[in-house]
C-alpha positions, 0 to 999 in steps of 0.5 A: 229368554232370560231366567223367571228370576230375573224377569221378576226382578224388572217386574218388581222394579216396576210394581214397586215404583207404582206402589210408591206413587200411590203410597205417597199420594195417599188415599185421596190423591191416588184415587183422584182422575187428573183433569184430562179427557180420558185419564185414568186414577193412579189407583185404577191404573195399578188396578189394570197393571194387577189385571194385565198380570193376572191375565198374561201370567195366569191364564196365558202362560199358566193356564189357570182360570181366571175373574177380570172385569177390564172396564171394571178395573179403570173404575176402581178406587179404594183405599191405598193399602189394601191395592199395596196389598193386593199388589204384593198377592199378585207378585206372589200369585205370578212368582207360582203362576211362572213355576212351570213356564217353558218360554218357547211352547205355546201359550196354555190360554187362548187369546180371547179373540181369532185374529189377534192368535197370530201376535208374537205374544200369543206365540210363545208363553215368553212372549206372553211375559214379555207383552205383560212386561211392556204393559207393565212399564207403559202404564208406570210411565202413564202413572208417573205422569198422571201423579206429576199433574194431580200434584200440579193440580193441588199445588195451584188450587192451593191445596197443598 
């Protein structure tokens, strides 16, 4: 397992390319769903990003307690700084949740459904971290693409 130092670091690479698609959005186009079945707003999709901390970081490896609304987090919109600044609580509240990680122990939460006890991410707190990792980097490439077709979207409506 490598260092919780180093861990941030990929983390942030991460969080920091999400906060800038939504920055340089603005608060219209980040809230805006592109015209495909099923798709997300890149704002709802920082918003999950935040909850997939929140719940790996905080309730499994930390086993603080914890308020997440999944659904809720796919319906979120606002304006785009307050969710940059959210964003930059939630590093923070990560960086104290991971204080006392021990990588190789069991998880301090419990997954919220029996059967899934037995995945590698609800063997080892390291292993929590790693699955919160990868949800983290799926969803910046999901973003990115969203963000290339809502500018796509504007650029043929005229708009931009």
């Amino acid at each position: 397992m490598i260092s919780v130092d180093d861990y941030l670091l990929f983390l942030d690479e991460v969080l920091d390319d999400m906060v800038r698609i939504v920055t340089e959005l603005g608060d219209e186009l980040a809230n805006q769903r592109p015209d495909v079945p099923d798709s997300n707003s890149p704002y709802a999709i920082l918003t999950h990003c935040l909850g997939v901390m929140e719940y790996w970081g905080g309730y499994m490896v930390a086993g603080r307690s914890i308020q997440r609304d999944r659904a809720a987090e796919f319906r979120a919109a606002g304006p785009v700084g307050e969710l940059v600044e959210r964003t930059h609580r939630a590093r923070r509240q990560l960086q104290s949740d991971l204080a006392n990680l021990e990588p190789y122990a069991p998880p301090r939460g419990h997954p919220k459904h029996q059967e899934d006890a037995g995945l590698p991410m609800h063997k080892t707190q390291g292993g929590a971290l790693i699955h919160a990792y990868e949800d983290l980097a799926r969803h910046r490439g999901q973003m990115e693409i969203t963000r290339d077709i809502i500018r796509l979207s504007v650029q043929k409506s005229g708009r931009g």
